[in-house]
C-alpha positions as CSV (number, residue, x, y, z in Angstrom):
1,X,106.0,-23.1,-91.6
2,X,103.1,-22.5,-89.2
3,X,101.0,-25.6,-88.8
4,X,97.6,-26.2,-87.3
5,X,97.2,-27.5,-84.1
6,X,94.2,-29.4,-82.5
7,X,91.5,-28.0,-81.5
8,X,90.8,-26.1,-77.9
9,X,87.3,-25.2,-77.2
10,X,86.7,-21.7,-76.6
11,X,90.0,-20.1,-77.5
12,X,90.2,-18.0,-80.8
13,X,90.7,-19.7,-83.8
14,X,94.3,-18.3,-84.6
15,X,97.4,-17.3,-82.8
16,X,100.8,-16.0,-83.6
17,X,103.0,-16.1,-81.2
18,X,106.9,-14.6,-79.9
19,X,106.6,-16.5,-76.6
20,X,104.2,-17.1,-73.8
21,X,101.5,-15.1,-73.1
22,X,97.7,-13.5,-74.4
23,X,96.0,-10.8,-76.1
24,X,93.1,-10.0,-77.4
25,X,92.9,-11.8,-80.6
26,X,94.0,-9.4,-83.2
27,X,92.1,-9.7,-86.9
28,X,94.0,-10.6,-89.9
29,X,91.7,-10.4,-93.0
30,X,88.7,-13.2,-91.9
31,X,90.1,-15.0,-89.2
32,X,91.0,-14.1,-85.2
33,X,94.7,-14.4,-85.4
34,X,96.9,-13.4,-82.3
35,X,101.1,-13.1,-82.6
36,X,103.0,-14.3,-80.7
37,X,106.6,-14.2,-79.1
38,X,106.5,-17.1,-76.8
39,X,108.1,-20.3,-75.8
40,X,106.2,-22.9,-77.7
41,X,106.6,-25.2,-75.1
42,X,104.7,-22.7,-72.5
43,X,101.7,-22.1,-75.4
44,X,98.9,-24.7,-75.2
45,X,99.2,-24.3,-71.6
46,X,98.7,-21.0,-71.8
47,X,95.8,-21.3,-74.2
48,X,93.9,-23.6,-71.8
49,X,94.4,-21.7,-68.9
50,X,93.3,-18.6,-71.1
51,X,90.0,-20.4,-71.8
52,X,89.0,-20.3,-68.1
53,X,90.5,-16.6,-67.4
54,X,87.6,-15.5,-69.9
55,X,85.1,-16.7,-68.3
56,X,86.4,-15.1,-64.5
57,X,85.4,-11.3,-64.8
58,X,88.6,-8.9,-64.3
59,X,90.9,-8.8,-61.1
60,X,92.6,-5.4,-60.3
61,X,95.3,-4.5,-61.9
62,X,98.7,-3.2,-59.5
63,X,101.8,-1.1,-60.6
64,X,104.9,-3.3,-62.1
65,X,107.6,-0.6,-60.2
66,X,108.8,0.5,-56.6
67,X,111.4,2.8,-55.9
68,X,114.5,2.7,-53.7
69,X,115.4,4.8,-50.8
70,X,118.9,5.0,-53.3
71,X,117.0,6.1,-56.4
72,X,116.4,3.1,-58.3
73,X,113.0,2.4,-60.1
74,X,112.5,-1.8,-59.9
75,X,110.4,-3.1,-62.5
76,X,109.2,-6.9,-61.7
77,X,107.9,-8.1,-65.0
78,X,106.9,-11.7,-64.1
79,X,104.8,-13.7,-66.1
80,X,103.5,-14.0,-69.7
81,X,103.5,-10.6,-71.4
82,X,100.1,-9.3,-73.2
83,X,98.6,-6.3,-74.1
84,X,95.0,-4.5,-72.7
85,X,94.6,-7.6,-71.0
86,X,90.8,-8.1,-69.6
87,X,89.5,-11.1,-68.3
88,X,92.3,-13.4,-68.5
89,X,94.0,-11.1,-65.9
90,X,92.6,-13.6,-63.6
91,X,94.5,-16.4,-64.2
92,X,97.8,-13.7,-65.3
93,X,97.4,-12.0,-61.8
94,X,101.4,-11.7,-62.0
95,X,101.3,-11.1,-65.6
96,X,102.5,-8.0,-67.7
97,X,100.4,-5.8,-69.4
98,X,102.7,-4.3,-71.4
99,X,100.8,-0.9,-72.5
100,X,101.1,0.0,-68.4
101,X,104.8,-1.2,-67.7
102,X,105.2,1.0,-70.9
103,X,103.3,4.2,-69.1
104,X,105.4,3.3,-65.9
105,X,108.8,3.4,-67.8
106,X,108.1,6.6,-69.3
107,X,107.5,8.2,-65.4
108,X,110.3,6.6,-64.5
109,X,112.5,8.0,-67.4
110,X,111.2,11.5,-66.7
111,X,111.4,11.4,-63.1
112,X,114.9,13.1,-61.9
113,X,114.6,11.7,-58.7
114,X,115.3,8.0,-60.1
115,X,118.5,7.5,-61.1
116,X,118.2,4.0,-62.9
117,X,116.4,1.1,-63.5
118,X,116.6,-2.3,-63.1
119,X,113.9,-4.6,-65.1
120,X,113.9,-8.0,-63.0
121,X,112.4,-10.3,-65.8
122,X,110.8,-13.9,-65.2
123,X,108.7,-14.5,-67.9
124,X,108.5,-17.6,-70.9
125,X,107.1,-14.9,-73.5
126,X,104.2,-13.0,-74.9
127,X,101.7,-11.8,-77.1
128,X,103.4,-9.7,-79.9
129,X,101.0,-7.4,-79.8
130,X,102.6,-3.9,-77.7
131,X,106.1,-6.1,-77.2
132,X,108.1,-4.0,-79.4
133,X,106.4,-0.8,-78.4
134,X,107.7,-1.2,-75.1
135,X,111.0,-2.3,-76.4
136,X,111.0,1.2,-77.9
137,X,109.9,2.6,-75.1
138,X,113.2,0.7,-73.0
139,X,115.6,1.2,-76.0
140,X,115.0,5.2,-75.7
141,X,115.4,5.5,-72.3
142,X,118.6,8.1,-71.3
143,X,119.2,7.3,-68.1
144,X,120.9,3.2,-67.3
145,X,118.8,0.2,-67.4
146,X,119.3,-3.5,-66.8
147,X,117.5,-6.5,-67.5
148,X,117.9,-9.3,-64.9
149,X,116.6,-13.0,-65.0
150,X,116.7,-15.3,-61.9
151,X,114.0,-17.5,-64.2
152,X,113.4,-17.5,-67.6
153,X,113.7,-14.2,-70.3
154,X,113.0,-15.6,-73.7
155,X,111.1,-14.8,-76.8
156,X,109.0,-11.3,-76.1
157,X,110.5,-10.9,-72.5
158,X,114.2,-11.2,-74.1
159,X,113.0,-9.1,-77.0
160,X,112.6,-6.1,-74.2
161,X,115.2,-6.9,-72.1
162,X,117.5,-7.3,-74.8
163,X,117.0,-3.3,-75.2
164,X,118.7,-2.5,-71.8
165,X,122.1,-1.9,-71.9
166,X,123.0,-4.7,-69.6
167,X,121.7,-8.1,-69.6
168,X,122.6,-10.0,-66.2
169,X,121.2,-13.5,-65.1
170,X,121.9,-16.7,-63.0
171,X,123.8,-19.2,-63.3
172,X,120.2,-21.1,-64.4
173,X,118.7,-18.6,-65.6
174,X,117.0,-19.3,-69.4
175,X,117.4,-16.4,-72.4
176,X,116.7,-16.8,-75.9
177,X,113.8,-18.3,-77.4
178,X,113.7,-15.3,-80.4
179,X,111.1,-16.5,-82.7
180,X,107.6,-16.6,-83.9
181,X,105.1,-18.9,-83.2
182,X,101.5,-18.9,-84.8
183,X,99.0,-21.5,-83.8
184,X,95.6,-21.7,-86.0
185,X,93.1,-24.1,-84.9
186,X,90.5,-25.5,-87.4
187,X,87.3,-26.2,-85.8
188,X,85.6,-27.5,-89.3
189,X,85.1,-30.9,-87.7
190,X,83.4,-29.7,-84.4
191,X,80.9,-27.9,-86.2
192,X,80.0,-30.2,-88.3
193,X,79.5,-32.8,-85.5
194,X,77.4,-30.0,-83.9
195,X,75.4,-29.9,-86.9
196,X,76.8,-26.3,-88.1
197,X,77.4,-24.8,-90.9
198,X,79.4,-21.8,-91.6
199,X,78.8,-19.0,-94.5
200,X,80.9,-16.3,-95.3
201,X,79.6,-13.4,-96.6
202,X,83.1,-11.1,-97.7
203,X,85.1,-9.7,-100.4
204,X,88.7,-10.2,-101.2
205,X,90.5,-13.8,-101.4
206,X,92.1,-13.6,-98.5
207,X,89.7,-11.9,-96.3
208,X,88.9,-15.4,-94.9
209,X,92.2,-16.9,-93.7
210,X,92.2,-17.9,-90.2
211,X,89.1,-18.8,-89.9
212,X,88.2,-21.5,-87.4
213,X,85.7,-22.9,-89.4
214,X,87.7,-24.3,-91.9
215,X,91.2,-25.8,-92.4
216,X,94.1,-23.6,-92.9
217,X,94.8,-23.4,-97.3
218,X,98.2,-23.4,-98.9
219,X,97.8,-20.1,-99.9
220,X,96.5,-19.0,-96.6
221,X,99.2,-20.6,-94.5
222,X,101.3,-18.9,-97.1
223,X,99.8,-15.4,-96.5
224,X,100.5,-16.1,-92.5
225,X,104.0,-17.0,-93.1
226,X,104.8,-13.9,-94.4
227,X,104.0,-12.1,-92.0
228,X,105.3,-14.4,-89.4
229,X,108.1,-13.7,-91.2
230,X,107.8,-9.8,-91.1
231,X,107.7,-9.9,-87.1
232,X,110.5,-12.4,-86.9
233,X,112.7,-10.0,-88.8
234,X,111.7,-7.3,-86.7
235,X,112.6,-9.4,-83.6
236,X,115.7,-10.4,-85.0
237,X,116.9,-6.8,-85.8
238,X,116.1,-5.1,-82.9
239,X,117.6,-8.2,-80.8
240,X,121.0,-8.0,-82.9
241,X,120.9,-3.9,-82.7
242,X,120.5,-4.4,-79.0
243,X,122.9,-6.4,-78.0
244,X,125.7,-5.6,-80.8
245,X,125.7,-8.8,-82.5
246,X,124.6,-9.5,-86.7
247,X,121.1,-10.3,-87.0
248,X,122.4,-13.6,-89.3
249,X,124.0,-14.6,-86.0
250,X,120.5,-13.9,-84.1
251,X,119.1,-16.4,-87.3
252,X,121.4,-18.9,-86.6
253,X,120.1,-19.3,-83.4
254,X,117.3,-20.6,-84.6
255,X,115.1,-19.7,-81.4
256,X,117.0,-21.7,-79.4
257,X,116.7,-21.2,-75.3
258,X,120.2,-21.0,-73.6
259,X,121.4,-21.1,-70.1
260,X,123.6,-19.0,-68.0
261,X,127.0,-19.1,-69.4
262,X,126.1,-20.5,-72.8
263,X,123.5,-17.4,-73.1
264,X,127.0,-15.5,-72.4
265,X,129.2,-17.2,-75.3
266,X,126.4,-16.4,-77.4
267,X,126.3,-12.9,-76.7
268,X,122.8,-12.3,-75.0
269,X,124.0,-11.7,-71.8
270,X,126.9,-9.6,-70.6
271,X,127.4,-11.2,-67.3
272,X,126.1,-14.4,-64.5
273,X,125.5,-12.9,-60.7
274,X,122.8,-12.8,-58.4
275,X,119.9,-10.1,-57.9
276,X,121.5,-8.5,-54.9
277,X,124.9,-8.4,-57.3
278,X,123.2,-7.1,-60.0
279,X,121.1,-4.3,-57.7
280,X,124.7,-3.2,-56.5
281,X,126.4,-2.9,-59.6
282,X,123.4,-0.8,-60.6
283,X,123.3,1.5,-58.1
284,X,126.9,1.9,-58.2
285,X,126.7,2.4,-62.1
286,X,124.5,5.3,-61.1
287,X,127.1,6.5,-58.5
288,X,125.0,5.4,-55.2
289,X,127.2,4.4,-52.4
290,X,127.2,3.8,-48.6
291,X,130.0,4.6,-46.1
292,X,130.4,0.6,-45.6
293,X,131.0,-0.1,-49.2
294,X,133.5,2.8,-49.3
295,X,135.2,1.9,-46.3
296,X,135.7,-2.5,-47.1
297,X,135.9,-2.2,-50.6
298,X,137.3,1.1,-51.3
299,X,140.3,1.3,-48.5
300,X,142.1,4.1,-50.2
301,X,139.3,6.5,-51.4
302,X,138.1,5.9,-47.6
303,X,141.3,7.0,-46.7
304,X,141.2,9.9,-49.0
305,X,137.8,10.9,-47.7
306,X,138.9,10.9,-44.0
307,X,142.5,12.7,-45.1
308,X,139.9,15.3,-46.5
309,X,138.1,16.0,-43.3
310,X,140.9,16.9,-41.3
311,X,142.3,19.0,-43.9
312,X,139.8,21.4,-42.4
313,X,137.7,21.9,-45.7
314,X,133.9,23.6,-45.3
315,X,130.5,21.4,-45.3
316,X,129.9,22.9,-48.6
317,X,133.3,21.7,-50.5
318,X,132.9,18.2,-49.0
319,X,129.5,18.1,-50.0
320,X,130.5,19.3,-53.7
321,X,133.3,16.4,-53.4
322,X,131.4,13.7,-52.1
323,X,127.4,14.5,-52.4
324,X,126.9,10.9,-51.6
325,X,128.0,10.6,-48.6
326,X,126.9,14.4,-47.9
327,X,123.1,13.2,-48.7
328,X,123.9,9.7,-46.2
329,X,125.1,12.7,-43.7
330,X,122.0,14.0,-43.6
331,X,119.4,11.7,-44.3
332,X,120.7,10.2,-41.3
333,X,122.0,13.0,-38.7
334,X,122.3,12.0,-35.0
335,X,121.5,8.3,-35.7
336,X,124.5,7.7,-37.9
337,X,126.6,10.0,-35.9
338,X,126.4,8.1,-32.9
339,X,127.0,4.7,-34.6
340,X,129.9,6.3,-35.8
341,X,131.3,7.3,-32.5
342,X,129.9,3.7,-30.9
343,X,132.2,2.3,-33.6
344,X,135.0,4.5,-33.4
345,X,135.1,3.5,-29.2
346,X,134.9,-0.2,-30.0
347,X,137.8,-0.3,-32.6
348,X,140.0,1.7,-30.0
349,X,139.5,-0.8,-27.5
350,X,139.7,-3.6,-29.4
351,X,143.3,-2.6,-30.6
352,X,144.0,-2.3,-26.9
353,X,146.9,-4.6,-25.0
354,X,146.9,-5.3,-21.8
355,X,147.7,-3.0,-19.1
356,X,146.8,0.2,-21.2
357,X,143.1,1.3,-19.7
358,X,144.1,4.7,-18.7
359,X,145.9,5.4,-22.2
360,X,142.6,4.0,-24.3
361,X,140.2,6.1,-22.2
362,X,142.2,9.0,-22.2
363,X,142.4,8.6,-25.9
364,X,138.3,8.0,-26.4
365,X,137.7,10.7,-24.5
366,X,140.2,13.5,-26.7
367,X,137.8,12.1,-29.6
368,X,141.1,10.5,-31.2
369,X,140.3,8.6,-34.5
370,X,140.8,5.2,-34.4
371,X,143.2,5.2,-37.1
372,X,145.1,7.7,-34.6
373,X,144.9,5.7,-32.1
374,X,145.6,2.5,-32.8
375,X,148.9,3.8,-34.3
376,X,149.2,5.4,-30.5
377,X,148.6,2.3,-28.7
378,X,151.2,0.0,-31.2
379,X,153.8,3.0,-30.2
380,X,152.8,2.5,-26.5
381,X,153.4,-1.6,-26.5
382,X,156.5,-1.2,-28.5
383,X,158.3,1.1,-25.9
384,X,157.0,-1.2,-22.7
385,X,158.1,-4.6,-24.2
386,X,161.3,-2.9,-25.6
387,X,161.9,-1.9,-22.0
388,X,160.6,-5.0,-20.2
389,X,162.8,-6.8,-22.7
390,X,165.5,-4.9,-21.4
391,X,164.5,-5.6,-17.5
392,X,164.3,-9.5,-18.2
393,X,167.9,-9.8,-19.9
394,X,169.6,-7.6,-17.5
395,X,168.3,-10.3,-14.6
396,X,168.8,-13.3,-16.8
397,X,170.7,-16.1,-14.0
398,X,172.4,-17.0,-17.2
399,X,169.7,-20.1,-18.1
400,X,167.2,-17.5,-20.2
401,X,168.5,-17.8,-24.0
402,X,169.8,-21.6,-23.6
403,X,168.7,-23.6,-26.5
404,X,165.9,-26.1,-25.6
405,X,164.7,-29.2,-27.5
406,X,162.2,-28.5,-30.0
407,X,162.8,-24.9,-29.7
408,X,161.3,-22.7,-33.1
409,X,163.6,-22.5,-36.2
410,X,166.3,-19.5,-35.5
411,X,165.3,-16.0,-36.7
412,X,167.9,-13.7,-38.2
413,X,168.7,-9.8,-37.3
414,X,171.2,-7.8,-38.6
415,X,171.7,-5.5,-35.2
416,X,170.6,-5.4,-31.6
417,X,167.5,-2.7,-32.1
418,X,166.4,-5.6,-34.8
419,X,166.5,-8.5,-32.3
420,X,164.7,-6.6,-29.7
421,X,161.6,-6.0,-32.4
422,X,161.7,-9.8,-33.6
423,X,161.7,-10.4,-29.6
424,X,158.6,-8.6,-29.2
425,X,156.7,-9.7,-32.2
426,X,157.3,-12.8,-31.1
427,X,156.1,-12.2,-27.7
428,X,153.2,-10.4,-28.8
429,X,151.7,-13.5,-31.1
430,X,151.8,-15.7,-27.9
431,X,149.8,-13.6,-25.6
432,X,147.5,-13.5,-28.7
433,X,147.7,-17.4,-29.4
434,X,148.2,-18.7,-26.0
435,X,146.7,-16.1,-23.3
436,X,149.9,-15.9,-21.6
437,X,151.3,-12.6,-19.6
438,X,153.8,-10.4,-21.9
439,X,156.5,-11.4,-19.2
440,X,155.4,-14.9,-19.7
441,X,155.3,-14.7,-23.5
442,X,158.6,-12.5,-23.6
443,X,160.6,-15.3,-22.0
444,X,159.1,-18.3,-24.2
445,X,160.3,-16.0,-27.6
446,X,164.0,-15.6,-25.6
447,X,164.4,-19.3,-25.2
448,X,163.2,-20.3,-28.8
449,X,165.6,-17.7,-30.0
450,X,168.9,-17.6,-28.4
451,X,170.6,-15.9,-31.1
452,X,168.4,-13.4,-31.0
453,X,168.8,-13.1,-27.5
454,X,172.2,-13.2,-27.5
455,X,172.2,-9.8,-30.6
456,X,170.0,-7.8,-28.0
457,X,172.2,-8.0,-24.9
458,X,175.3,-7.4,-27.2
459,X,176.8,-11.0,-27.3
């Protein structure tokens, strides 16, 4: 049941509420009552705060959206949600008017250059006034949408983020709050200290209720709770409808807040990340990709891409194939084509050993890839330790190969071409490890492994 609340001078006698935020009072038969979908918590704050707004003038009001160089339209809805908001969009400067995030939505939705949209929500509530209008307004949209909290999305912010088709927040993030709160405020006493008195002039029994000059009746608080209750089941429906659960489940809840993963087990979020997760599995829900994503987290489609280019196909069937990475091609010409070849130089002499210069500059400057090359160079050391291998045994004084205390646990081969390999691996992970010269390295590996050594030169 609504009950009434002390009284704050200067604020309208009566307010319903689905969380925080503030309206212009809307009138309900006689009395100045505003709805609500707001954290009740958040609400007298908000009313105080209101109270001085009113009497600050108006402040400018700026878009809600931006979008991406990828296509994405970012909504930041931060703040306590109301609609035509005047004067109190002084204090509200980071508010949300929901009437022009509503207008912004609809460019967005009809704009085929944005591909998505991402609704980053930190907000305890609002006025219920234009909240399910622009939960409409997101539940229509054809294109992919999803709500994100780092902060709080309860009561009217959950009720429109609920209508995304994702629902993503932190770890700490708070969600929930689906109720309605109304807050009348009987002003009878103040008048009458003030030497007041109040007529009312009207028709119709109920015509009065909400009035601030006189306490709330049983059959008015009555009349209230009804439609309190009419919103709340309107709330509830649409929560349940978007998010797939039963509205008796949504009931249950019983406008609790939850956090992070509890929010999850209760089925009003689908998953816990950060923004920048979030913004990437957007864009990636909408098909956006760069080259670096492809390349670390998608090795084999990379692969496939680069298989594809040498196959000799036109611009125009790798553009049809790939139009992402056709549009990064030429959104960023020259520029990315010589990063490309700055990176396909470094790689090729990184996988360099020593004593092959002329081989990795002959191979930079035939434009070989530096999958290519790399394969070309690990061909290259194989054959020259294989043969210094061979050099070194065949002078051996007969001491090379002895068993030495605290020599490495024996390796197995099954013939002599296998020794020779393990030899070289061997050899190769100490010129890594310790700096040493191949010949250096090479002998180390033939004393910790005399079997070994002994398979290569046929003993």
């Amino acid at each position: 049941m609504v009950k009434p609340e002390g009284t704050i001078e200067g604020i309208p006698t009566a307010f319903t509420s689905t969380g925080t935020g503030f309206s212009h009072p809307v009138t309900i038969d006689g009395g100045s009552v505003v709805l609500w979908a707001i954290d009740p918590a958040a609400l007298q704050s908000v009313l105080k705060d209101a109270a001085i707004a009113l009497r600050d003038g108006e402040v400018k009001q700026s878009s809600y959206s931006e979008v991406t160089e990828d296509g994405l339209a970012i909504f930041r809805l931060f703040g306590p949600i109301g609609r035509r908001m005047s004067g109190f969009d002084a204090w509200m400067f980071d508010g949300v008017d929901s009437d022009a995030v509503g207008a912004e939505l609809l460019e967005a939705a009809a704009n085929p250059a944005i591909r998505g949209i991402l609704l980053h929500i930190d907000s305890p509530g609002g006025s219920v006034a234009g909240t399910k209008e622009l939960r409409d307004i997101v539940a229509g949209i054809e294109k992919p949408v999803v709500a994100f909290s780092d902060g709080a999305m309860l009561s009217a912010a959950y009720w429109i983020g609920s209508a995304a088709d994702r629902v993503v927040g932190t770890p700490t993030a708070l969600f929930g709050s689906v109720g309605i709160v109304a807050t009348h405020i009987d002003k009878s006493k103040m008048l009458e200290r003030m030497g007041l008195k109040v007529t009312h002039i009207y028709n119709g029994a109920l015509k009065t209720v909400g009035t601030e000059a006189e306490p709330l009746s049983e059959a008015g608080i009555e009349y209230l709770q009804a439609r309190v209750d009419d919103i709340y089941s309107l709330f509830a429906s649409d929560v349940a409808q978007g998010r797939g659960i039963a509205a008796e489940a949504v009931r249950r809840m019983e406008s609790a807040v939850f956090i992070g993963e509890k929010a999850r087990a209760q089925g009003l979020v689908d998953g816990i990340g950060s923004f920048t997760e979030t913004y990437t599995q957007t864009r990636r829900g909408v098909g956006i990709m760069d080259l670096k994503e492809l390349k670390t987290e998608f090795a084999s489609l990379y692969g496939e891409v680069i298989t594809i280019g040498k196959a000799s196909i036109t611009k125009e069937e790798a553009a049809a194939m790939f139009p992402e990475i056709a549009r990064d091609a030429e959104a960023a010409g020259i520029v990315v084509g010589a990063e490309r070849e700055r990176t396909r130089i470094t790689e090729i002499r990184e996988s360099a050993f020593e004593g092959q210069t002329e081989l990795v500059e002959r191979l930079i400057k035939e434009g070989t890839s530096a999958d290519d090359a790399r394969k070309t160079i690990l061909q290259d050391q194989k054959t020259r330790s294989k043969t210094g291998l061979a050099n070194m045994l065949a002078g051996d004084p007969g001491g090379l190969g002895q068993n030495a205390e605290g020599s490495a646990a024996p390796i197995a081969a099954k013939n002599r071409s296998e020794a020779g390999d393990k030899l070289t691996e061997i050899a190769r992970n100490k010129v890594k490890e310790k700096g040493l010269s191949f010949e250096k390295a090479l002998a180390e590996a033939c004393t910790e492994q005399p079997a070994l050594t002994a398979m290569y030169r046929g003993k």
